[in-house]
Backbone as a printed PyTorch tensor [residue, N CA C, xyz], in Angstrom:
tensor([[[ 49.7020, 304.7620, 177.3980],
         [ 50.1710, 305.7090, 176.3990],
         [ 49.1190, 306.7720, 176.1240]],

        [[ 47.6530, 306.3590, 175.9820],
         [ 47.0240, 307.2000, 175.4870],
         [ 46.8920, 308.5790, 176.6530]],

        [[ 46.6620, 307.9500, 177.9530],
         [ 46.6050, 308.9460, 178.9890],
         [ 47.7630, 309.8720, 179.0170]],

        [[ 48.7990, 309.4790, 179.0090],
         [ 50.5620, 310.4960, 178.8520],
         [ 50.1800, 311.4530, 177.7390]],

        [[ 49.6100, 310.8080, 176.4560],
         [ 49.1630, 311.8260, 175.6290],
         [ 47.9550, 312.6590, 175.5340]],

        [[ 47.3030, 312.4340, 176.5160],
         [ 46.1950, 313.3720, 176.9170],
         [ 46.4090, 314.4400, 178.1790]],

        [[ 47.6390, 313.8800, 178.8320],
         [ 48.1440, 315.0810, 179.7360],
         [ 48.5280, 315.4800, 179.0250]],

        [[ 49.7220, 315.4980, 178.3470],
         [ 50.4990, 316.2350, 177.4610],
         [ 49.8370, 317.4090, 176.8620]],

        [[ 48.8160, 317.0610, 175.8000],
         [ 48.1690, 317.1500, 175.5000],
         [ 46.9490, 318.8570, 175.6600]],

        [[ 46.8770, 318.4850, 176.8390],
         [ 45.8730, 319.2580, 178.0340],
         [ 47.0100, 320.5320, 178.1030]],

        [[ 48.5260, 320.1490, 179.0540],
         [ 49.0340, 321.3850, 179.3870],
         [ 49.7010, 322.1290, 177.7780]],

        [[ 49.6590, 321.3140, 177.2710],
         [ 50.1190, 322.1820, 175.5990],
         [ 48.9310, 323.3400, 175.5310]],

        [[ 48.0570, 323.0420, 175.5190],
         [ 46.3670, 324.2470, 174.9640],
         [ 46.2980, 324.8160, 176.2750]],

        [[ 46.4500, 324.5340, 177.5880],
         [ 46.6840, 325.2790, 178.6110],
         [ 47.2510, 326.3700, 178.4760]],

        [[ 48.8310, 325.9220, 178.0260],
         [ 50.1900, 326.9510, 178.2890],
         [ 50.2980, 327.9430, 177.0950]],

        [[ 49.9020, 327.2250, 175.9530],
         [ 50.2760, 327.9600, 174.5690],
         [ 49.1450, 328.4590, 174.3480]],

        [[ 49.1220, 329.9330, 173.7190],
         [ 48.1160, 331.0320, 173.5930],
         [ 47.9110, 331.0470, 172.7010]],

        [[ 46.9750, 330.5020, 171.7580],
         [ 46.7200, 330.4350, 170.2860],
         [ 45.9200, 331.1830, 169.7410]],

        [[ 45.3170, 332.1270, 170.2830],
         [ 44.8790, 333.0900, 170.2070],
         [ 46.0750, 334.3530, 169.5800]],

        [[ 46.8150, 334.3700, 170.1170],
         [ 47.7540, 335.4050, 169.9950],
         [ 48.0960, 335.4190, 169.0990]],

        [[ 48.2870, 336.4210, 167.6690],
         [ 48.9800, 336.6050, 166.5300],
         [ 49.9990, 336.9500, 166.3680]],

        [[ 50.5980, 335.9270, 165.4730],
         [ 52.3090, 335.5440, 165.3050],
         [ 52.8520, 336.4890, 163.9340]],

        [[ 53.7210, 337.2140, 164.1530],
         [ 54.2590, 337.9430, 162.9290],
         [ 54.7840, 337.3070, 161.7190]],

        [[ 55.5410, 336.1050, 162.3590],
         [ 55.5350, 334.9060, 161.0660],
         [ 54.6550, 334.4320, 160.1710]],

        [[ 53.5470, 334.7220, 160.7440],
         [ 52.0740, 334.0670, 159.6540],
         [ 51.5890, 334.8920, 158.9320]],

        [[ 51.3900, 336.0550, 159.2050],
         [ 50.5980, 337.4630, 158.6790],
         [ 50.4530, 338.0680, 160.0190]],

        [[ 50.3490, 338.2280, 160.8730],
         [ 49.6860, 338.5790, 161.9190],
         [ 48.2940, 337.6240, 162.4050]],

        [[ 47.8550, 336.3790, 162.0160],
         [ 46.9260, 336.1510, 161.9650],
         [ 47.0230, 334.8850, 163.4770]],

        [[ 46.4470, 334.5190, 164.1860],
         [ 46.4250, 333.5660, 165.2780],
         [ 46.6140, 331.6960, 164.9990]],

        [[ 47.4750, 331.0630, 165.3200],
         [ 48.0050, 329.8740, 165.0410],
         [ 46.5820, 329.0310, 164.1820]],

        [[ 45.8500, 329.0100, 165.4800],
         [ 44.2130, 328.6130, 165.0890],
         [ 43.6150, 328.9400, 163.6040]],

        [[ 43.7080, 330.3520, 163.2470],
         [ 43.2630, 330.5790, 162.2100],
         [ 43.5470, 330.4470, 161.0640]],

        [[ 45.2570, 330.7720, 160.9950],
         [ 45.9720, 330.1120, 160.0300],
         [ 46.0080, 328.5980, 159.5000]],

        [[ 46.0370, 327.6590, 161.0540],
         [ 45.4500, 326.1120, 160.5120],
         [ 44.1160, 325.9300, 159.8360]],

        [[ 43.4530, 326.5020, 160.4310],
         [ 41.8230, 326.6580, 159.4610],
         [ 42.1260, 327.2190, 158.4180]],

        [[ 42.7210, 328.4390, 157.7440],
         [ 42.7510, 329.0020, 156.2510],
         [ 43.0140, 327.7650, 155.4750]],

        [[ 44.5170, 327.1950, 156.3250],
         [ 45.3750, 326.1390, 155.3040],
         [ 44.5230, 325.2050, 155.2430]],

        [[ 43.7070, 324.7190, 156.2290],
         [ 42.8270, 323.4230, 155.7880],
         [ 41.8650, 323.4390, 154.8700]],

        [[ 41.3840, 325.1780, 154.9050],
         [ 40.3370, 324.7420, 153.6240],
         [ 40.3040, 325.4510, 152.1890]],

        [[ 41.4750, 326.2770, 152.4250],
         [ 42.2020, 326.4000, 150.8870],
         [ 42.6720, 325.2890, 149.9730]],

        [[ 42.2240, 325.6100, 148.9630],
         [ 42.6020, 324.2970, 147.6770],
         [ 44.3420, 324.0600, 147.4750]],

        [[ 44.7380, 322.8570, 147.3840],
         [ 46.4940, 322.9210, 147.2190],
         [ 46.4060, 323.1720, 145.7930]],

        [[ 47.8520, 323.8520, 145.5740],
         [ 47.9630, 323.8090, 144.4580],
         [ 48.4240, 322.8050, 143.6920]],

        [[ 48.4820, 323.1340, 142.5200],
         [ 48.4690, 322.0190, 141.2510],
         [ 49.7980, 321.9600, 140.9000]]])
């Protein structure tokens, strides 16, 4: 199992360009947006 999910895995960050900024987010790159959200405070 773990290996199936490490191919998997591999061609996902291969194929998908996460770099590239998505109009859905702000314009901002998948990557960066997960980093904002991770270290912004949730709200109350």
């Amino acid at each position: 199992m773990m290996q199936a999910q490490a191919v998997v895995l591999d061609w996902c960050y291969g194929f998908y360009n996460h770099q590239r900024r998505h109009s859905a987010i702000g314009m901002v790159s998948p990557v960066d947006y997960e980093n904002a959200a991770r270290t912004e405070p949730k709200a109350a």
